[in-house]
C-alpha positions in Angstrom: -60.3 -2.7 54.4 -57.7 -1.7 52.1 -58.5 1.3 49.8 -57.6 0.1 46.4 -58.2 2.6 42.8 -58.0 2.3 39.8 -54.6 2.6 38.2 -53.4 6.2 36.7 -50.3 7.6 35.1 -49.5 9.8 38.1 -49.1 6.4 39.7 -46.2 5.7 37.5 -43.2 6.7 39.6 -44.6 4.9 42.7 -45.3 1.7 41.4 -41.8 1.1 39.4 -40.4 2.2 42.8 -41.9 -1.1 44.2 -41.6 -3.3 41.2 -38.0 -2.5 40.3 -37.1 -3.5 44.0 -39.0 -6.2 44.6 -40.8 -7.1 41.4 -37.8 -9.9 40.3 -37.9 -9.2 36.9 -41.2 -11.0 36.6 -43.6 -9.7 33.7 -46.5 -9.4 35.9 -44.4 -6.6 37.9 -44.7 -3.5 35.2 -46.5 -0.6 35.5 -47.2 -0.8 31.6 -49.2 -3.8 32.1 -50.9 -2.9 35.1 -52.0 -0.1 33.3 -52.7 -1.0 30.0 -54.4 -4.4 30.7 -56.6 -2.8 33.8 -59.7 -3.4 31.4 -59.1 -6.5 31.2 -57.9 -7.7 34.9 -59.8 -4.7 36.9 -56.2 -4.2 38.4 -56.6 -2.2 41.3 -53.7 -0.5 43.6 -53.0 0.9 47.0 -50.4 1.5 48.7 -50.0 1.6 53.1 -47.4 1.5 55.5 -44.4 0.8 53.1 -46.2 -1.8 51.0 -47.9 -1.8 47.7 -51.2 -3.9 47.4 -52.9 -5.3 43.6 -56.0 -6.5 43.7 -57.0 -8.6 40.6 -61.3 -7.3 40.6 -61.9 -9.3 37.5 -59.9 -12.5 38.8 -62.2 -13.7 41.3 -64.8 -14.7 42.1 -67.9 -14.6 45.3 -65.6 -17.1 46.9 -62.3 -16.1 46.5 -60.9 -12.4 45.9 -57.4 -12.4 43.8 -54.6 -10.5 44.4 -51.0 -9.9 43.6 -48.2 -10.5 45.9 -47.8 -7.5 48.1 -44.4 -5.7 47.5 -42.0 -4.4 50.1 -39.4 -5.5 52.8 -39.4 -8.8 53.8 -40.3 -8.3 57.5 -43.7 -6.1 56.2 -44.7 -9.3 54.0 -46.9 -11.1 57.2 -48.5 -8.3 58.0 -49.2 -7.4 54.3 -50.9 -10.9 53.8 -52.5 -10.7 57.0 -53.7 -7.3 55.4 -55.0 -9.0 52.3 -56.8 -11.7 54.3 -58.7 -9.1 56.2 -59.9 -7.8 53.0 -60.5 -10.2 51.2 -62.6 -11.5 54.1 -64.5 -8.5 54.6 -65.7 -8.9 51.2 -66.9 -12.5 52.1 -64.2 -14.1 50.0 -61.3 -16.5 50.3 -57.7 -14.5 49.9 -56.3 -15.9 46.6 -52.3 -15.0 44.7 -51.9 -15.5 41.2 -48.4 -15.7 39.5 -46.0 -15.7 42.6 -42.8 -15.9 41.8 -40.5 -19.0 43.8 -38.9 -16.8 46.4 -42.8 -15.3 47.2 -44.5 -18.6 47.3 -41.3 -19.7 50.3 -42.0 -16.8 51.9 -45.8 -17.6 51.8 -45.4 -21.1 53.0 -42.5 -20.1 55.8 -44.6 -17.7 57.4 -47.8 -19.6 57.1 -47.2 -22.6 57.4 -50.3 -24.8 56.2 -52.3 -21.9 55.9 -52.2 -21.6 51.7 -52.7 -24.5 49.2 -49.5 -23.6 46.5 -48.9 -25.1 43.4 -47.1 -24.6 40.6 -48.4 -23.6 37.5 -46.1 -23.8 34.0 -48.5 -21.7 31.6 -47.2 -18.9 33.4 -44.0 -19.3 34.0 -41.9 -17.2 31.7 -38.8 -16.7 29.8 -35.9 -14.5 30.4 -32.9 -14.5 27.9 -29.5 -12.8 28.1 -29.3 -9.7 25.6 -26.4 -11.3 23.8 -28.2 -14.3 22.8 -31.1 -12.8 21.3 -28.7 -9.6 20.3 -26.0 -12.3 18.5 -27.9 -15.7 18.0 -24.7 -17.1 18.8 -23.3 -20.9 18.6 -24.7 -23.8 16.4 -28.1 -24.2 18.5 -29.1 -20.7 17.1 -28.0 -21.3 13.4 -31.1 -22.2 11.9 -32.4 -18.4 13.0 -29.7 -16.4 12.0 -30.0 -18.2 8.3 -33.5 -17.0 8.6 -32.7 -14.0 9.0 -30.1 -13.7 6.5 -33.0 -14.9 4.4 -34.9 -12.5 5.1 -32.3 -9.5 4.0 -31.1 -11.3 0.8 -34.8 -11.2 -0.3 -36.1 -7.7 0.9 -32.4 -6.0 2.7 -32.3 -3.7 -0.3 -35.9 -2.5 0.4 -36.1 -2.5 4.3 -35.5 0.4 6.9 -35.6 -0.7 10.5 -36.2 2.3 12.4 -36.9 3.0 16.7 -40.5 4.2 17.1 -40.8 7.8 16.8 -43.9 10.0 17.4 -44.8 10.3 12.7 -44.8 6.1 13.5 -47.8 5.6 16.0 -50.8 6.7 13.1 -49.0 3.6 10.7 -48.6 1.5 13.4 -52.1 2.1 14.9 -53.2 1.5 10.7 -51.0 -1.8 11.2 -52.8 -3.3 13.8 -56.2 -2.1 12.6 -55.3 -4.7 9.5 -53.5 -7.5 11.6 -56.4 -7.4 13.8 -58.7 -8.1 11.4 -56.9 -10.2 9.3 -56.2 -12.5 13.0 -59.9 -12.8 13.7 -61.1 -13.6 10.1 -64.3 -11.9 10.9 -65.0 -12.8 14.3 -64.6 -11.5 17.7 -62.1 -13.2 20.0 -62.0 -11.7 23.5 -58.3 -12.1 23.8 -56.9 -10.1 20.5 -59.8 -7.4 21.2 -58.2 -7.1 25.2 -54.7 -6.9 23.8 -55.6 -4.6 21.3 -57.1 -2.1 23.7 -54.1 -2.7 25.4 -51.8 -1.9 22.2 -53.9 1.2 21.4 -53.8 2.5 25.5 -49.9 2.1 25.5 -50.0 3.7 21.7 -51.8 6.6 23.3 -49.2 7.0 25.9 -46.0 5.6 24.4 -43.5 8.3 25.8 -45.5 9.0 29.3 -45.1 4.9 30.0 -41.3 5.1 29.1 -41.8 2.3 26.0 -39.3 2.0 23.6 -39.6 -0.1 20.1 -38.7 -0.8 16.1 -40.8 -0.8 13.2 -40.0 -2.6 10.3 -40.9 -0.9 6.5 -40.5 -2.5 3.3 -40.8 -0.4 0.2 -41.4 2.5 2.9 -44.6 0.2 4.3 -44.4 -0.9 7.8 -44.8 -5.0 7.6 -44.3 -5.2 11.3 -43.6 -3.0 15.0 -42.5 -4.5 18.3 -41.8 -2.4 21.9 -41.4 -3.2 25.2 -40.1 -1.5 29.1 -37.9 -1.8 31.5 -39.0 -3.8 34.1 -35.8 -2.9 36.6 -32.2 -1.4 35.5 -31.5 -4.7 34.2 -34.0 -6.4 32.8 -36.0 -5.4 29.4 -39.9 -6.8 29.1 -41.1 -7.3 25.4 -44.6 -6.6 25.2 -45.7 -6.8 21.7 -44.4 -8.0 18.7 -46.9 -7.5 15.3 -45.6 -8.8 11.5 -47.0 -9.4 8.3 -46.7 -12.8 7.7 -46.5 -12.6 3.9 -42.7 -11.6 4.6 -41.2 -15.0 5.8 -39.0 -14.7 9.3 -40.6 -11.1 9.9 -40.9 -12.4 13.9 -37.5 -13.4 13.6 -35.9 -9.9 12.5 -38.7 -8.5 14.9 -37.3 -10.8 17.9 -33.4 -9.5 17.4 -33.6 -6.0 16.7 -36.1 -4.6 19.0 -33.0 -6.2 21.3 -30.4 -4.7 19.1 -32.2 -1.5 19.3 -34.1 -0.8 22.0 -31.9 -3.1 25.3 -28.0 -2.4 25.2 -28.4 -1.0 28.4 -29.9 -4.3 30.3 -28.3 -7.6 30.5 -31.8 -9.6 30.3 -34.5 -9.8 28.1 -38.0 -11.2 29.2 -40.2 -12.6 26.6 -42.9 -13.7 28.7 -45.1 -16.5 29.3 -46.5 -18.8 27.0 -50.1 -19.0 28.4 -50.0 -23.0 27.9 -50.4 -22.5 23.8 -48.4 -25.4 22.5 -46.9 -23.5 19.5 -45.8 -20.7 21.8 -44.2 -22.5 24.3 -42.3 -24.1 21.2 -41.6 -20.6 19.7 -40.1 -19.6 23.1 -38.2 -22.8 23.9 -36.4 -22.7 20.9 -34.3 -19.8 21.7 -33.0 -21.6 24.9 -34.1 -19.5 27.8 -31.4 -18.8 30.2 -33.9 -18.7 32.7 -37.0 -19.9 33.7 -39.1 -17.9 36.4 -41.5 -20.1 37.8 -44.9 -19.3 38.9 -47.5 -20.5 41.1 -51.2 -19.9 42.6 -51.5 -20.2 46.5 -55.3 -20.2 47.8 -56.2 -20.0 51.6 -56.6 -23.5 52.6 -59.7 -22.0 55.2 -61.4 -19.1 55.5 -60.7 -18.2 59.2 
């Protein structure tokens, strides 16, 4: 069996080896979010014979055991699936992927042919943008949002600083989310926001170490909203959180273009993410015309063998 653990910083430098080589510029490739979300996915890691492995532990199930596609060279990848089937199997379980990308779920179905059940699945497909469109808003398709956002300064420009995270931000931002938590859940619990905010406060905690980079937004010297992401190769730019006050109409707007402004001139895309299937997401996201959209799928073994 494979020895997986559980995900630390140290294990920084060798995962974004893998990922920024072979990850495609797909969201679920980032070290960030392996590590920040482990709590919530039981994302485990190990790495053999020129390959990197990610089990899913809180995925699956007692019949099927959920990984990651394995990363490396091409020729490795039947012997890496192979190794995931023998694990997965040893553990009494049916080998499952979640999130391939198009190119993985080819290879899958090239080199075992019949052997997986694949099928596409849109809720997690997600959205990659070229930095000039969300840096410029250009052409009349984007005019509505740069109006917005001209909106927004004529009402509070005079009052606003839009400053790059720096270490004095993380206690107001930290005080930010504390409120926009609670404000969100209007007294109770959802799952979700309390996952993602112990993954805000986990990449808070480590914001340098996990090479993020962001904006906060202050009005009247009060922060109304933050947003940071990472690289998820040399060219690409992952935005993982975006937080406003919504008493300040378009705050997502100025949020969405200058964390790019800011924070991506050196990458030529932008990835925004996937909509999880929630209707007035998948609007949000569509309405900036992604330049690309990077399908996923889920491939199950069709037989435990």
């Amino acid at each position: 069996m494979l020895a997986f653990h559980e995900i630390a910083l140290d294990d920084k430098g060798m995962v974004d080896s893998y990922f920024h080589r072979y990850g495609e510029n797909s969201c679920q490739h980032s070290f960030v979010s392996l590590y920040c979300m482990q709590r919530k996915y039981g994302d485990r890691i190990c790495e053999r014979d020129g390959c990197l492995y990610v089990l899913r532990s809180n995925q699956g199930s007692a019949q099927e055991r959920v990984y990651l596609f394995p990363m490396g060279e091409r020729a490795c990848m039947r012997q890496a699936v192979d190794q995931l089937r023998q694990d997965a199997h040893a553990h009494g379980a049916a080998l499952r992927f979640e999130t391939l990308t198009r190119a993985a779920a080819q290879m899958l179905a090239d080199k075992f042919p019949g052997e997986f059940e694949i099928e596409p699945c849109r809720d997690y497909a997600e959205y990659l943008y070229t930095r000039e469109k969300l840096a410029q808003l250009p052409g009349p398709e984007m005019a509505s949002k740069r109006h917005d956002i001209n909106t927004f300064f004529r009402d509070y420009g005079s009052r606003t600083r839009i400053e790059r995270i720096r270490p004095e931000h993380i206690t107001p931002i930290r005080a930010f989310q504390k409120v926009w938590l609670e404000t969100k859940n209007h007294g109770q619990e959802d799952v979700q926001l309390e996952c993602e905010n112990l993954a805000i406060q986990c990449g808070l905690d480590h914001f340098e170490a996990l090479g993020l980079s962001g904006i906060v937004v202050l009005i009247d010297d009060a922060l109304v909203g933050y947003a940071y992401g990472a690289p998820l190769s040399g060219d690409c730019y992952d935005v993982l959180i975006e937080k406003g006050d919504r008493r300040y109409p378009d705050i997502y707007r100025v949020l969405n273009r200058d964390l790019v402004r800011l924070c991506c001139g050196d990458y030529a895309w932008i990835n925004r993410e996937e909509d999880v299937g929630a209707p007035g997401l998948r609007k949000a996201k569509l309405s900036y015309k992604p330049d690309q959209l990077l399908e996923k799928f889920i491939a199950r073994e069709a037989a435990v063998r």
